[in-house]
N, C-alpha and C positions, 0 to 999 in steps of 0.2 A: 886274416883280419884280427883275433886276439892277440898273436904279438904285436901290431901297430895297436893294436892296442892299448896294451901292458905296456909298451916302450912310449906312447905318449904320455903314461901317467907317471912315469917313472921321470923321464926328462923335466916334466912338468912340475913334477912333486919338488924336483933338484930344482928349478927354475927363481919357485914362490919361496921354499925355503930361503935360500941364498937372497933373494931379493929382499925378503923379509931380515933376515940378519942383518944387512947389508945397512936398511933403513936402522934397525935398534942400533946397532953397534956405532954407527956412521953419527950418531947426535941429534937424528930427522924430529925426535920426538923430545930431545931435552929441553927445549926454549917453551914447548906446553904443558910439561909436567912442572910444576910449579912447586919448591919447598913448604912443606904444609906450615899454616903458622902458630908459633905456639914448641915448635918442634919436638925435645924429647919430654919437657915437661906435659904438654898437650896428647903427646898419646900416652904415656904412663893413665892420665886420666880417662882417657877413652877406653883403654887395657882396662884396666880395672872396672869402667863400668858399664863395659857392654862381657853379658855374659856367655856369649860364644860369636865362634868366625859367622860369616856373613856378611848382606848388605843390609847399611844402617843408611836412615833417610834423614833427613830435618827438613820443616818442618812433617812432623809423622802423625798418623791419623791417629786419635784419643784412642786408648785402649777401651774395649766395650765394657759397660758397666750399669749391670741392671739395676743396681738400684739410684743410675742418675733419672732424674726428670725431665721430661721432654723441652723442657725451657730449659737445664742445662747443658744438653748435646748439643741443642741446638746453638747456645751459646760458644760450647766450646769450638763447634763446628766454625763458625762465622772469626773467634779467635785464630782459630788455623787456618783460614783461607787470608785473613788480612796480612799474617807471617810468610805468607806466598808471595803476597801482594807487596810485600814489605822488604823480603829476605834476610838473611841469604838464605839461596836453598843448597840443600847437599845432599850427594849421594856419595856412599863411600865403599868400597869394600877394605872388610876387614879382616887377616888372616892372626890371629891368634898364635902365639908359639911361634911366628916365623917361617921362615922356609931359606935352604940353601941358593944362592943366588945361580949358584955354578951345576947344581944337583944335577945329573947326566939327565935321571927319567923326565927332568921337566923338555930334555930336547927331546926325549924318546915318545913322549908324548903327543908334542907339538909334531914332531914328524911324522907319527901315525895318523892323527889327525885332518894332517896336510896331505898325506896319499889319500886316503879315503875321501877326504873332500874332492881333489883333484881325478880320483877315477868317476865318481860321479859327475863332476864336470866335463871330463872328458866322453862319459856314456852317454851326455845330455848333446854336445857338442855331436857325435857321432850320427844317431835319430834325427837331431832336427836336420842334418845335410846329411841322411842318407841316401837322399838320392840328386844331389845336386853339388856342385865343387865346392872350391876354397874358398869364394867369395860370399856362398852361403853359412858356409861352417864358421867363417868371422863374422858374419852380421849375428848368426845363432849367438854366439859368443859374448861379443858385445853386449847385447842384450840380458843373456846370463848374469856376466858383470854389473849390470847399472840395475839390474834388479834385485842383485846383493847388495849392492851400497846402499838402494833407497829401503830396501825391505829389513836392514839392521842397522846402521852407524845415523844413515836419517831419521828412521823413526825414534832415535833415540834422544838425536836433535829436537827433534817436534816435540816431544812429550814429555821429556826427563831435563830437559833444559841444560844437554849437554853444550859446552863453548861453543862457538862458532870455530874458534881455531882451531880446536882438537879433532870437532866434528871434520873440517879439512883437511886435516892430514892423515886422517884414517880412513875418510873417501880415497885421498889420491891412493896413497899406500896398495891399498886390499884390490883398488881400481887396477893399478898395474900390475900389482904380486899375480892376480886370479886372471889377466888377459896372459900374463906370460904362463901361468898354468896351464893356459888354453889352447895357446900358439902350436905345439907340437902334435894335437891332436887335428886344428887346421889343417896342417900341413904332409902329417903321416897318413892320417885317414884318407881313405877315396870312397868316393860315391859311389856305390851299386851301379854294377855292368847289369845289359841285358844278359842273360843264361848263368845270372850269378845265384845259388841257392843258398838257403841258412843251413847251419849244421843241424843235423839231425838231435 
């Protein structure tokens, strides 16, 4: 049972990787990232005056300040919900200094990442059809899946007022990537025999 194990996460890991490249490389996402507007004049300004990496909002809630008066918060309060109400709103992340586009550790990263994710997935996938076939270890699965799309890329939709378009192709995406992460562990795993014991 641990090498079908280790060999499901392994395949799997190779599965979501490649699928995922597949989508960056292949343009899946060039028609929703959109050229910011303003271009290099626009972030020179931004560079300059945001003072380090992170995520920057608009509109962003008043910095606190004790000696405003409760008729001023409250004023400015009611200003920044009508800028909600009004927009645009934005959410940005900002890296500072750059980064290599081709930098090896950003795959070695992303690959470590993607195994770990994927042996958990596949540990998850194992437990819930331990003791039942392939058809339970895909429903387990399935449900994995749709519980990660709605528990990150949705909530993100709902509350951060991410696009609708983007919001969809990052559903489909992570939907497919993390069921083909899953498919090898379906498939290699078997469900506990009678007179089968655990390792000591």
């Amino acid at each position: 049972m641990p090498m079908r194990y280790l060999l499901s996460t392994v395949i799997g890991t190779v599965l979501v990787f490649v699928w995922g490249g597949a989508m960056w490389a292949g343009g899946a996402y060039e028609s929703f990232m959109r050229p910011m507007p303003g271009g290099d004049a626009l972030m020179r300004a931004i560079d300059d005056a945001a003072p380090a990496s992170g995520m920057y909002v608009f509109p962003s809630k008043p910095e606190p300040d004790s000696s405003r008066t409760q008729v001023e918060r409250e004023s400015m309060e009611k200003a920044r919900a009508e800028q909600f109400r009004r927009g645009p709103l934005v959410m940005m992340a900002l890296t500072k200094g750059g980064q290599d586009p081709e930098d090896p550790r950003m795959f070695v990263r992303g690959l470590l990442v993607e195994f770990f994710a994927t042996a958990m997935l596949v540990a998850a996938v194992g437990l819930a059809g331990s003791a039942h076939g392939r058809l339970r270890r895909f429903l387990a699965l399935g449900a994995m899946v749709v519980f990660m799309a709605l528990a990150t890329h949705m909530v993100v939709w709902a509350f951060m007022s991410a696009p609708n378009d983007w919001t969809a192709v990052m559903v489909f995406d992570s939907c497919v990537g993390w069921t083909l992460a899953g498919l090898p562990a379906v498939f290699l795993l078997r469900a506990r025999r009678p007179g089968d014991t655990l390792p000591a």
